[in-house]
C-alpha positions in Angstrom: 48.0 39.2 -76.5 44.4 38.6 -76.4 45.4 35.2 -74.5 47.5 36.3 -71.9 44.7 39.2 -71.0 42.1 36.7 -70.7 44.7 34.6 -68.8 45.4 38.1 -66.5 41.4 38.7 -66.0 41.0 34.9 -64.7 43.8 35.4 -62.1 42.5 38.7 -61.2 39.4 37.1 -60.8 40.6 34.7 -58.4 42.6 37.1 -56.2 39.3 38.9 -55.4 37.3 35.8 -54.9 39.8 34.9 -51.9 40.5 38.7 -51.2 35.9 38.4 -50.6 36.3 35.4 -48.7 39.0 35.9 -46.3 37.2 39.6 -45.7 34.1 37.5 -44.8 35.9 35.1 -42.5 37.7 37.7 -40.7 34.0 39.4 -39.8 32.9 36.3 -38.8 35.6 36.0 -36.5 35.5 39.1 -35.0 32.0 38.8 -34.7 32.2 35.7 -32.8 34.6 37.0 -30.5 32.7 39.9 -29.8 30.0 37.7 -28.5 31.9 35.5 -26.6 33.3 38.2 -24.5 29.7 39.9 -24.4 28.7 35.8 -23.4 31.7 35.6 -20.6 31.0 39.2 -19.3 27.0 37.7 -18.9 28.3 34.4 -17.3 30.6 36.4 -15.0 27.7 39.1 -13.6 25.3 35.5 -13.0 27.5 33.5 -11.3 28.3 36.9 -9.1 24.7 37.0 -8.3 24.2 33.3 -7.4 27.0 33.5 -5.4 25.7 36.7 -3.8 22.3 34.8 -3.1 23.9 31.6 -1.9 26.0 33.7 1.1 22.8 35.6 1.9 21.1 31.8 1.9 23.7 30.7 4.0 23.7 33.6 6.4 20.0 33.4 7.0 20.7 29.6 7.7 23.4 30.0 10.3 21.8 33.3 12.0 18.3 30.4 12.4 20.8 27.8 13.7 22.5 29.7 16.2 18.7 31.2 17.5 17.9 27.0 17.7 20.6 26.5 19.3 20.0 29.4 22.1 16.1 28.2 21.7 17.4 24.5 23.2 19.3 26.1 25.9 16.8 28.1 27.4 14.6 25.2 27.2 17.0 23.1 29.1 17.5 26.0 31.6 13.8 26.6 32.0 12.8 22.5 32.2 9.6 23.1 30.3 7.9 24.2 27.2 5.4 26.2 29.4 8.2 28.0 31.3 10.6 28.4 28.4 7.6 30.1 26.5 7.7 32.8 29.4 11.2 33.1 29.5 11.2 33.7 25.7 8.5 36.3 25.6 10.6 38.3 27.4 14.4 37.5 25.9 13.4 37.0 22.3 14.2 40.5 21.1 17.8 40.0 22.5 18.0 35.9 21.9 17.5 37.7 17.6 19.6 40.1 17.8 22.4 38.2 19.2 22.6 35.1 16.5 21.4 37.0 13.4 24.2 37.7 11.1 25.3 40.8 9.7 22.9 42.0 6.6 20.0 39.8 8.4 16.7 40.6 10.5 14.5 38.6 12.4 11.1 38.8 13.6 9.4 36.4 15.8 5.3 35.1 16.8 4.5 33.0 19.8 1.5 30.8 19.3 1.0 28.3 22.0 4.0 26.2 22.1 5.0 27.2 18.4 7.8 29.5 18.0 7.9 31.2 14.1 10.7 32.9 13.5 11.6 34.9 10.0 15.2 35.8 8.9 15.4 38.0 6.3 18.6 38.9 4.4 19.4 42.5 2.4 19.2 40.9 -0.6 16.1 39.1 -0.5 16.6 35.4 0.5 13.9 34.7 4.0 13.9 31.5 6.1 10.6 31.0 8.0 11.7 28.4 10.7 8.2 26.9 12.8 9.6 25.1 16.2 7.3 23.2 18.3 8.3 23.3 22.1 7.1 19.7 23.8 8.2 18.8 27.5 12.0 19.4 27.3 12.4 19.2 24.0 11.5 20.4 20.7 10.4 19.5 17.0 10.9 21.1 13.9 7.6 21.9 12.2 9.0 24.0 9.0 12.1 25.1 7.9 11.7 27.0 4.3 14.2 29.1 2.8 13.1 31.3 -0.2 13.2 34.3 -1.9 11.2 37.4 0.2 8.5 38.3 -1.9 8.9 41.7 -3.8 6.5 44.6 -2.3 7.2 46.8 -4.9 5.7 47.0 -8.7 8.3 47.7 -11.1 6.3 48.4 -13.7 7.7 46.2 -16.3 5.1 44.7 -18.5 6.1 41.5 -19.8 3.5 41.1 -22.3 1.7 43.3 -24.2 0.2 40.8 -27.2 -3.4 40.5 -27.9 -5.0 37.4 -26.6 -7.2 35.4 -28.7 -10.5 34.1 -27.6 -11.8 30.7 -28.7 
């Protein structure tokens, strides 16, 4: 008898040892899964924002195209930079809020022959277009999309560690 119990215990011993690991792998498992869902859900809000900013990029872009385009009209109506510098003094307002796309403002300054021009979207994404008006035509001094800069502190500190001094 004394053999078949020790035989028993060794079985027994076994069963738990597998019992322990498949326990384990099943956490593991469910712990990875976890994760990549919490991993996808993260993935999903990113690519939602990048998307969000690309459109915003895009609408700033085609609100300062279509104000370039109306830009090269009036020049062509108005035969010279002089002239068309008048003529937009008084219809820039309405030239801006004619090609700027919904969720986008613009502003405008008129220095010489330079016209800067500003399109800001809702969400934060500004073009700064600089066109030079020569003669009858025109050059293109700037053109920099970006991200608006923040005017408001959110009062996140990012680090709070001591610093050393050498």
């Amino acid at each position: 008898m004394s053999r078949q119990a020790a035989a028993g215990s060794r079985d027994n011993m076994r069963h738990g040892l597998i019992s322990l690991l498949t326990v384990v792998v099943v956490i593991s498992l469910a712990t990875a899964a976890v994760l990549a869902v919490s991993t996808s859900h993260a993935m999903h809000a990113l690519a939602d924002r990048q998307a969000n900013m690309n459109s915003q990029g895009y609408d700033t872009e085609r609100s300062a195209q279509a104000f370039l385009a109306e830009l090269d009209a009036l020049l062509h109506e108005q035969g010279s930079a002089s002239r068309t510098m008048a003529a937009l003094n008084k219809q820039a307002n309405r030239m801006l809020a004619s090609v700027c796309e919904e969720g986008v403002t613009a502003t405008y300054e008129l220095d010489g022959n330079d016209v800067t021009c500003t399109f800001t979207s809702e969400g934060g994404r500004m073009l700064e277009a600089v066109v030079r008006l020569e003669n009858t035509s025109y050059t293109i001094e700037s053109w920099h999309l970006s991200a608006a800069p923040q005017e408001e502190d959110t009062g996140d500190t990012l680090w709070t560690g001591t610093t050393t001094e050498n």
